[in-house]
DRENMIDO-387552 format. One record per atom (N, C-alpha, C): residue number from 1; residue in one letter; x, y, z; atom name. Coordinates in nm, 3 decimals. Layout:
N
<torvo pos="NUM" code="A" east="X" north="Y" up="Z" site="CA"/>
...
% end
This chain:
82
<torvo pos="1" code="X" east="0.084" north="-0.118" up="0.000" site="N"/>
<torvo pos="1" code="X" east="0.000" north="0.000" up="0.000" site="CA"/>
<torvo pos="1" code="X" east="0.089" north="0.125" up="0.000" site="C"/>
<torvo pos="2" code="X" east="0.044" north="0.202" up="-0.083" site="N"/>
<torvo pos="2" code="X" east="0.117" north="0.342" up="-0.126" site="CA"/>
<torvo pos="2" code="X" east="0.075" north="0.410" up="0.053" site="C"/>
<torvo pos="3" code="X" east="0.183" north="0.521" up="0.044" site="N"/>
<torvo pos="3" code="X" east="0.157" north="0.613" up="0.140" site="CA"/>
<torvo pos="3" code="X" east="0.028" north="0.689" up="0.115" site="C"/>
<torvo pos="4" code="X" east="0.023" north="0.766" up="0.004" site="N"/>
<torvo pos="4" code="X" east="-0.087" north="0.883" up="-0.073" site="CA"/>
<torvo pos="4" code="X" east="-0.195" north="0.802" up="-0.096" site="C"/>
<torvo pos="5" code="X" east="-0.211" north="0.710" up="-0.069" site="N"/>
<torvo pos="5" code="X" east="-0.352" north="0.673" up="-0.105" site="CA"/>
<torvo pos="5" code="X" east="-0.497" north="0.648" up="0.003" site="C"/>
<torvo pos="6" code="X" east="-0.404" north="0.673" up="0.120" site="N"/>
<torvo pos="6" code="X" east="-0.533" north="0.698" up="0.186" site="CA"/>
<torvo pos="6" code="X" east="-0.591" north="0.845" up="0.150" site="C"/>
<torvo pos="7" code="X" east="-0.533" north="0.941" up="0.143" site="N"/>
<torvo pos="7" code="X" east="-0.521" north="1.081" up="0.109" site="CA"/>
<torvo pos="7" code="X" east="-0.618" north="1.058" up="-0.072" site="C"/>
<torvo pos="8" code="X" east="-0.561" north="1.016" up="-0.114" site="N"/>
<torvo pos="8" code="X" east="-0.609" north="1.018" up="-0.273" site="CA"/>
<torvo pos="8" code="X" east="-0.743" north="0.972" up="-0.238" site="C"/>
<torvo pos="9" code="X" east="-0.763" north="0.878" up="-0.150" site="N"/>
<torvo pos="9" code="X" east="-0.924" north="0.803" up="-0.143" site="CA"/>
<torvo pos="9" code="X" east="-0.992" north="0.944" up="-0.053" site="C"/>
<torvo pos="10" code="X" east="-0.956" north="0.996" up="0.006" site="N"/>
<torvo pos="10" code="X" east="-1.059" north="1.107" up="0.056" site="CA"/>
<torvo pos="10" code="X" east="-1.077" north="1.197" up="-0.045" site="C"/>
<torvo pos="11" code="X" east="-0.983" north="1.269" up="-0.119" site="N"/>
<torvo pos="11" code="X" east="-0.964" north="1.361" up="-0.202" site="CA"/>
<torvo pos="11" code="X" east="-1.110" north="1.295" up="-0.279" site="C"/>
<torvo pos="12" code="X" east="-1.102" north="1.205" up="-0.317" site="N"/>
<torvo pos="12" code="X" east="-1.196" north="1.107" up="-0.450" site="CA"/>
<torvo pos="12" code="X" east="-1.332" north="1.119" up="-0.367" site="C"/>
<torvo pos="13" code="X" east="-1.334" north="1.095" up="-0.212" site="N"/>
<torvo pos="13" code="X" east="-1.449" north="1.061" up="-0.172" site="CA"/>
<torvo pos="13" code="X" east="-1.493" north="1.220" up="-0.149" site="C"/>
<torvo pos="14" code="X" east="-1.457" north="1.329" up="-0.161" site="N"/>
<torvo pos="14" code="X" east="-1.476" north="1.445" up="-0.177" site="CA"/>
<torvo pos="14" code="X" east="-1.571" north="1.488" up="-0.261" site="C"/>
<torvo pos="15" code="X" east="-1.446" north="1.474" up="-0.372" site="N"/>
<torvo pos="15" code="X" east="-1.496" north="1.511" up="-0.504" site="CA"/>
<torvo pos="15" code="X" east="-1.623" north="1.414" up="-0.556" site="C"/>
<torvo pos="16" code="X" east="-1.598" north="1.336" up="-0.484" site="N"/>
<torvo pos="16" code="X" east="-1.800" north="1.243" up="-0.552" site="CA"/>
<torvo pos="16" code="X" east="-1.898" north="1.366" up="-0.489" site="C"/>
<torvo pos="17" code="X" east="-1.854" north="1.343" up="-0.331" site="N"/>
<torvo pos="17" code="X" east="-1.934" north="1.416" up="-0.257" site="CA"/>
<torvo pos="17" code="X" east="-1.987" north="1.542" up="-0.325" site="C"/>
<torvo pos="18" code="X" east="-1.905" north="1.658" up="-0.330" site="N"/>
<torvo pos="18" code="X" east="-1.915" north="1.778" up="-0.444" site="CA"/>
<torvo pos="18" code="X" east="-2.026" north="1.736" up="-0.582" site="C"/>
<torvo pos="19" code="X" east="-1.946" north="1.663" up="-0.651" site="N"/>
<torvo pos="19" code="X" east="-2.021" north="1.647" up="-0.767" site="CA"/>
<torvo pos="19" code="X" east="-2.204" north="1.593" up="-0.728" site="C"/>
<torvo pos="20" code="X" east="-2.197" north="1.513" up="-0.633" site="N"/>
<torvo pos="20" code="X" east="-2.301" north="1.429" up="-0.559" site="CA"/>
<torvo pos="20" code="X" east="-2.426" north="1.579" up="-0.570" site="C"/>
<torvo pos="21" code="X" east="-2.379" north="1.648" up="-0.456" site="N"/>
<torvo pos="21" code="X" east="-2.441" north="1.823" up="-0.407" site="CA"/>
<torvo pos="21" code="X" east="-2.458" north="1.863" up="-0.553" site="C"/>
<torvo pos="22" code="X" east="-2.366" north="1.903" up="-0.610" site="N"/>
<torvo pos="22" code="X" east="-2.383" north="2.041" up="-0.729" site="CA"/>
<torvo pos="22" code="X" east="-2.507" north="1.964" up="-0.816" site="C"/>
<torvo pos="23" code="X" east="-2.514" north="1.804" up="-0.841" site="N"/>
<torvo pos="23" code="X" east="-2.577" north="1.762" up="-0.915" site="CA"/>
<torvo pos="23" code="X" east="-2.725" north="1.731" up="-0.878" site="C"/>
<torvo pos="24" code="X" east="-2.737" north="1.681" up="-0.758" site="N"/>
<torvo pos="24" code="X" east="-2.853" north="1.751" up="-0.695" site="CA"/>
<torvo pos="24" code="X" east="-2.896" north="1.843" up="-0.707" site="C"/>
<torvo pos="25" code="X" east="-2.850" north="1.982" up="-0.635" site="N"/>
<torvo pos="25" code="X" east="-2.861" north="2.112" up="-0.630" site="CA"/>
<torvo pos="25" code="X" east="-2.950" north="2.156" up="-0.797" site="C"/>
<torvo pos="26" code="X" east="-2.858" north="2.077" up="-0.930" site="N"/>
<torvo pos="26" code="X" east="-2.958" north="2.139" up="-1.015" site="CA"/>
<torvo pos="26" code="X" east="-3.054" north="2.040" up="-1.044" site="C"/>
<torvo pos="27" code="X" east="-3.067" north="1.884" up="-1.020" site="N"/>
<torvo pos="27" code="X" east="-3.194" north="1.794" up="-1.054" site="CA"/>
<torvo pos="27" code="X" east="-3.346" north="1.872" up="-0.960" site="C"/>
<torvo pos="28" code="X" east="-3.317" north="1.921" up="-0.859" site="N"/>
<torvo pos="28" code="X" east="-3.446" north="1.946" up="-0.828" site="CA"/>
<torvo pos="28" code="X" east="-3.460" north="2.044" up="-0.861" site="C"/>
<torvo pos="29" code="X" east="-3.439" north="2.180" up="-0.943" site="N"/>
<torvo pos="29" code="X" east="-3.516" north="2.222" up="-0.961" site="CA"/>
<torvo pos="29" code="X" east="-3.616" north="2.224" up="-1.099" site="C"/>
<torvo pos="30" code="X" east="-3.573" north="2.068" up="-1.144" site="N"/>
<torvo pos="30" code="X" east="-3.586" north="2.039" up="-1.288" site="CA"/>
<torvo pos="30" code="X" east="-3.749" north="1.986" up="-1.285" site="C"/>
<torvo pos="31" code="X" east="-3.832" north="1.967" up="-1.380" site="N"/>
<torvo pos="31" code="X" east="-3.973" north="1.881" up="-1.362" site="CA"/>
<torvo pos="31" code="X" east="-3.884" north="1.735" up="-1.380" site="C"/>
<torvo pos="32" code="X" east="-3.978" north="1.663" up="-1.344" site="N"/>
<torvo pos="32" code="X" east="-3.980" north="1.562" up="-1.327" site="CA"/>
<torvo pos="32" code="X" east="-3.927" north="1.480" up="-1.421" site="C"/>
<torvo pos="33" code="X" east="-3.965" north="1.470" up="-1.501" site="N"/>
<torvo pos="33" code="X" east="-3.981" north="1.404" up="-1.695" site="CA"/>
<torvo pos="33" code="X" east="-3.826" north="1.456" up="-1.752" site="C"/>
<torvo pos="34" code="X" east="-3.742" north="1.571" up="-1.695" site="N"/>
<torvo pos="34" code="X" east="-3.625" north="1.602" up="-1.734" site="CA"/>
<torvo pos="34" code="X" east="-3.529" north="1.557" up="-1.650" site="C"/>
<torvo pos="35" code="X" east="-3.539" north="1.508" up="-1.549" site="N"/>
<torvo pos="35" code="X" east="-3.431" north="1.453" up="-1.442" site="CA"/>
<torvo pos="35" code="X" east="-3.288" north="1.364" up="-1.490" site="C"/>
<torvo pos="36" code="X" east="-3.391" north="1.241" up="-1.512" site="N"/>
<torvo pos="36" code="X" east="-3.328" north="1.164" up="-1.575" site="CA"/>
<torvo pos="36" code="X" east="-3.282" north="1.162" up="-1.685" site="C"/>
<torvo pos="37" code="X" east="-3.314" north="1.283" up="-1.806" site="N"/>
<torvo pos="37" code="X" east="-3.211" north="1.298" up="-1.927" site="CA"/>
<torvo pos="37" code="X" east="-3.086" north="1.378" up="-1.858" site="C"/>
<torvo pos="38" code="X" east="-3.154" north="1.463" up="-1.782" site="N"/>
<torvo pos="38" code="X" east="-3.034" north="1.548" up="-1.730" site="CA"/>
<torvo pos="38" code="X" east="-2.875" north="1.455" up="-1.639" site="C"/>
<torvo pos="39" code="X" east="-2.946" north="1.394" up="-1.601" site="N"/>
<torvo pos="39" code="X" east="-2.857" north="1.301" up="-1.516" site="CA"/>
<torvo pos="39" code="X" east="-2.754" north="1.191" up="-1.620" site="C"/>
<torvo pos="40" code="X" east="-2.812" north="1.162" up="-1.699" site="N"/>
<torvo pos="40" code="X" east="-2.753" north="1.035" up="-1.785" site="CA"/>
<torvo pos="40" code="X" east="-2.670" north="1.128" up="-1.881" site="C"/>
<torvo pos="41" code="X" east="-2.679" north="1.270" up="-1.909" site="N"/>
<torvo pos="41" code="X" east="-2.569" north="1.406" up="-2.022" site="CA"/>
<torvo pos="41" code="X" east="-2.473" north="1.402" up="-1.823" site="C"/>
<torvo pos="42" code="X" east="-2.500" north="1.439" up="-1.776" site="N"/>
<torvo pos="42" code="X" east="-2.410" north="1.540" up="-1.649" site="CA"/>
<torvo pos="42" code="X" east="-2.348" north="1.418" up="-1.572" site="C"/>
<torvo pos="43" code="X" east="-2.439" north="1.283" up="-1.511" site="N"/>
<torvo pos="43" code="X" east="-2.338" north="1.224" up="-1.376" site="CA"/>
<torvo pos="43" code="X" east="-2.230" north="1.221" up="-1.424" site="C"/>
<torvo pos="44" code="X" east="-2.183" north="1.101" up="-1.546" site="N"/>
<torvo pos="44" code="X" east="-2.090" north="1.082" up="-1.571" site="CA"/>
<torvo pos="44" code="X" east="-2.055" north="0.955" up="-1.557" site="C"/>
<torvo pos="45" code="X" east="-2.150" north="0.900" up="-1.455" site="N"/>
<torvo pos="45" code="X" east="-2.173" north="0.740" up="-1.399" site="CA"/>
<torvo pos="45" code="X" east="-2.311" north="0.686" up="-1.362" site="C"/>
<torvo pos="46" code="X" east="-2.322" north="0.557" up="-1.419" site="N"/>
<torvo pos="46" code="X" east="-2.479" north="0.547" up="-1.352" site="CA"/>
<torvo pos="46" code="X" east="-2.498" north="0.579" up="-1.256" site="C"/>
<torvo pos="47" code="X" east="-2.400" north="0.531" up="-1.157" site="N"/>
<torvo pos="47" code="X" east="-2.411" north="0.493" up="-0.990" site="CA"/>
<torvo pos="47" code="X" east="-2.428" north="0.643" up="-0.934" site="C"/>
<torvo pos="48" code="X" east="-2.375" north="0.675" up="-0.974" site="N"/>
<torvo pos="48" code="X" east="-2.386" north="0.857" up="-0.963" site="CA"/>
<torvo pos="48" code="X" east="-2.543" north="0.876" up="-0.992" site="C"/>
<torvo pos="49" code="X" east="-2.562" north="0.899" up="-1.089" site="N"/>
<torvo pos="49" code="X" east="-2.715" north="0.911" up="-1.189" site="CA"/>
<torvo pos="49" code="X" east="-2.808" north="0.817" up="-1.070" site="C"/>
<torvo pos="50" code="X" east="-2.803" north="0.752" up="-1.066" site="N"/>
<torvo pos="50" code="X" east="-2.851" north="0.658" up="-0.969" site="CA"/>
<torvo pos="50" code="X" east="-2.875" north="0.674" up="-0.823" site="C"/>
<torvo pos="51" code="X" east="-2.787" north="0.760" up="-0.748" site="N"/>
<torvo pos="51" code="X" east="-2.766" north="0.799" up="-0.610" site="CA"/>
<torvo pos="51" code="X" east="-2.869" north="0.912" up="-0.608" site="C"/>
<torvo pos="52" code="X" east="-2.821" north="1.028" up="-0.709" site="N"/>
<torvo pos="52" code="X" east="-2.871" north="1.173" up="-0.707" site="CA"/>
<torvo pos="52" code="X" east="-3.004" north="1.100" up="-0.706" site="C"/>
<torvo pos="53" code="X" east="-3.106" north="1.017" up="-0.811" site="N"/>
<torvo pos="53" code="X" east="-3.237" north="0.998" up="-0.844" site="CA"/>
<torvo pos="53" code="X" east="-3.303" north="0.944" up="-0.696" site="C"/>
<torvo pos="54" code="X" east="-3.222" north="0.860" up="-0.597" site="N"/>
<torvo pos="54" code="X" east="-3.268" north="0.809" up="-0.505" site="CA"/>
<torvo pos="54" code="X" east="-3.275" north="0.914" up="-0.416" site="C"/>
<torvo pos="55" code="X" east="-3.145" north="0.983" up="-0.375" site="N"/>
<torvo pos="55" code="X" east="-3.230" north="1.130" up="-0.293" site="CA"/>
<torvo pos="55" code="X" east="-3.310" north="1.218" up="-0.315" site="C"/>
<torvo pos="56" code="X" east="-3.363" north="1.229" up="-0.461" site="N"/>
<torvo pos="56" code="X" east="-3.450" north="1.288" up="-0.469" site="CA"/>
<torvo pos="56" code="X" east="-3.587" north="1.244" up="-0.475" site="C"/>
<torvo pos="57" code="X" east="-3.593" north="1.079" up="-0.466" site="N"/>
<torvo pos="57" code="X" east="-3.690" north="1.021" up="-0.453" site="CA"/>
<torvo pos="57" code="X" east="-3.726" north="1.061" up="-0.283" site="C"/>
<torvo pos="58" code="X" east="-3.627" north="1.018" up="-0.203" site="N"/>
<torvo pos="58" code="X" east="-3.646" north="1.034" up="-0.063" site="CA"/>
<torvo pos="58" code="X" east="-3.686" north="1.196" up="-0.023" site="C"/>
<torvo pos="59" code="X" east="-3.582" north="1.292" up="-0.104" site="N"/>
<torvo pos="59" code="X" east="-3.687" north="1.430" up="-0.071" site="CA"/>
<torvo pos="59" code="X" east="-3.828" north="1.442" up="-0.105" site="C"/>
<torvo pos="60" code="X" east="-3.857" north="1.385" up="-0.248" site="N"/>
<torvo pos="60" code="X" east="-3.980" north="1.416" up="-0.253" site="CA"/>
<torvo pos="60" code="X" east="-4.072" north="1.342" up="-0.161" site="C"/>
<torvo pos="61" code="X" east="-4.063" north="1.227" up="-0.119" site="N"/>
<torvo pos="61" code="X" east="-4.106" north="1.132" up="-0.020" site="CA"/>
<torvo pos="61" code="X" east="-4.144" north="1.218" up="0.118" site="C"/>
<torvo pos="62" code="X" east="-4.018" north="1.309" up="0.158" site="N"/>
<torvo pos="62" code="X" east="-4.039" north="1.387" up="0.231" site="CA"/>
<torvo pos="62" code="X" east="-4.146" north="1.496" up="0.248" site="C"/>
<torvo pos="63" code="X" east="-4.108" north="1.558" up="0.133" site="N"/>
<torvo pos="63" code="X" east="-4.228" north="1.711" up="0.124" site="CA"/>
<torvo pos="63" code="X" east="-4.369" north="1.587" up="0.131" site="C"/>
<torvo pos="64" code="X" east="-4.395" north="1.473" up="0.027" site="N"/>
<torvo pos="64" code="X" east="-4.546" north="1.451" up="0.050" site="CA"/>
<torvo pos="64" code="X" east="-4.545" north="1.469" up="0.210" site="C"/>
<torvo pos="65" code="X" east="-4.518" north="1.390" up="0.286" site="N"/>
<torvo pos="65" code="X" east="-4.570" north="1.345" up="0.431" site="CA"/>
<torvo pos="65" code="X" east="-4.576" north="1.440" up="0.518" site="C"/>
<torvo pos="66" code="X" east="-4.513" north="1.548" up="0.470" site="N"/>
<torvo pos="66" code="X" east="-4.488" north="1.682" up="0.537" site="CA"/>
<torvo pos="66" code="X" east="-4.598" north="1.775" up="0.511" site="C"/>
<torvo pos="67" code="X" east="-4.678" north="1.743" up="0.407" site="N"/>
<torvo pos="67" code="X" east="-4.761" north="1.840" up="0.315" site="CA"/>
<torvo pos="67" code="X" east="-4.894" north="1.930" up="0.427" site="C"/>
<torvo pos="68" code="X" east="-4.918" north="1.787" up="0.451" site="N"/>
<torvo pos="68" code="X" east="-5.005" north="1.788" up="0.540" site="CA"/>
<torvo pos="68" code="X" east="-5.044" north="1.828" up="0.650" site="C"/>
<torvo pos="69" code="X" east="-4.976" north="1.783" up="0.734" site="N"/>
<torvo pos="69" code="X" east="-4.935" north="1.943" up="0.850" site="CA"/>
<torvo pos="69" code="X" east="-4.853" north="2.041" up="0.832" site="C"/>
<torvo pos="70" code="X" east="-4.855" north="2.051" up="0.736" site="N"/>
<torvo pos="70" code="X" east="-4.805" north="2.202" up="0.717" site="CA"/>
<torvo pos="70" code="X" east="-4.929" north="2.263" up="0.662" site="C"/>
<torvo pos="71" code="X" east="-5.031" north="2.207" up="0.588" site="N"/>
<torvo pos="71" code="X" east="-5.142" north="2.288" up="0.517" site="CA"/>
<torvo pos="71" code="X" east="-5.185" north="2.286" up="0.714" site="C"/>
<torvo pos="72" code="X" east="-5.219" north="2.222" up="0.764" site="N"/>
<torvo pos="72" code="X" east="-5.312" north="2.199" up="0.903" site="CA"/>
<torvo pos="72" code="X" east="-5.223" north="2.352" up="0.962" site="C"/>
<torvo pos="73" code="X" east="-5.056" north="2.358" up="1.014" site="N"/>
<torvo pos="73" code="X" east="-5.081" north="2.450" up="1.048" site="CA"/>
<torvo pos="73" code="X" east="-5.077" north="2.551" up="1.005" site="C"/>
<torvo pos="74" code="X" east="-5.072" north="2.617" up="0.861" site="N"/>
<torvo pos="74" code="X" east="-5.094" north="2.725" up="0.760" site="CA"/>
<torvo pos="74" code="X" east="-5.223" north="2.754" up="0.841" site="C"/>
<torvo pos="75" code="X" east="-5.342" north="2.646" up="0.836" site="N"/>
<torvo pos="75" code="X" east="-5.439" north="2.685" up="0.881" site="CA"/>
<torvo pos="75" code="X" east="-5.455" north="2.783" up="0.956" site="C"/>
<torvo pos="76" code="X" east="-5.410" north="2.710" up="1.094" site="N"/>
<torvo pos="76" code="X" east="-5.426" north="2.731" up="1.212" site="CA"/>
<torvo pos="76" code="X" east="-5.377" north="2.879" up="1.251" site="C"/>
<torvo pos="77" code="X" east="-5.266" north="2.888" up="1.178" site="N"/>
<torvo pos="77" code="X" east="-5.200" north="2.997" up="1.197" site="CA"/>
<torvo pos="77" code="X" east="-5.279" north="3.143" up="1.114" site="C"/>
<torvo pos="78" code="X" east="-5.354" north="3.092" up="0.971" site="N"/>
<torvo pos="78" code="X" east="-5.475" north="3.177" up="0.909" site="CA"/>
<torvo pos="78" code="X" east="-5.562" north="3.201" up="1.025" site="C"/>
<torvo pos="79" code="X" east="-5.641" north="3.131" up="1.124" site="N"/>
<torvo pos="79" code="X" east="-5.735" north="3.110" up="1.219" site="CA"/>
<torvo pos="79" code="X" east="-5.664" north="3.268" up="1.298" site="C"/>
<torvo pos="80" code="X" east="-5.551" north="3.189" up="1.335" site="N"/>
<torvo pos="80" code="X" east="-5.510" north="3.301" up="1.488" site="CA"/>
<torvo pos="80" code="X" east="-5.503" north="3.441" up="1.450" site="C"/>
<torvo pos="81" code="X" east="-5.440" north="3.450" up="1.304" site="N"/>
<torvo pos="81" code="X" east="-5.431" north="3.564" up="1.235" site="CA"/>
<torvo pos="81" code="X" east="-5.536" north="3.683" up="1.195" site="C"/>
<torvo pos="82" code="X" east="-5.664" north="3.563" up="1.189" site="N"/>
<torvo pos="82" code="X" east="-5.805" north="3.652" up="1.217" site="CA"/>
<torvo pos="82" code="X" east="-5.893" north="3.708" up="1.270" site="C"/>
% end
């Protein structure tokens, strides 16, 4: 085992990381139906293409379940406001 290569493997696990974010950062604000062209021109790798699509499955997963009490306390908070 090289000396630099624990160093080279962070550097690498970085730079996924980075690319991981920036590529996110622009899939959501894309519709839906463009994601995945966008991803398969930009990851560069399926597994990549593949990662980004799963967190954004899990965000959107998120906002649904969230939707809901948040309209409840929009409400509530319309109510007190009146």
């Amino acid at each position: 085992m090289r000396h630099d290569e624990p160093e080279s493997n962070l550097r690498a696990a970085d730079d996924y990381e980075r690319e991981l974010h920036r590529l996110l950062d622009a899939a959501i604000d894309l519709p839906p139906e463009q994601v995945r062209p966008f991803l398969e021109k930009a990851a560069g790798s399926p597994e990549l293409a593949s990662e980004v699509e799963g967190l954004l499955r899990e965000q959107t997963s998120s906002d649904d379940s969230l939707r809901p009490h948040l309209a409840g306390l929009v409400s509530r908070l319309a109510d007190i406001a009146a």
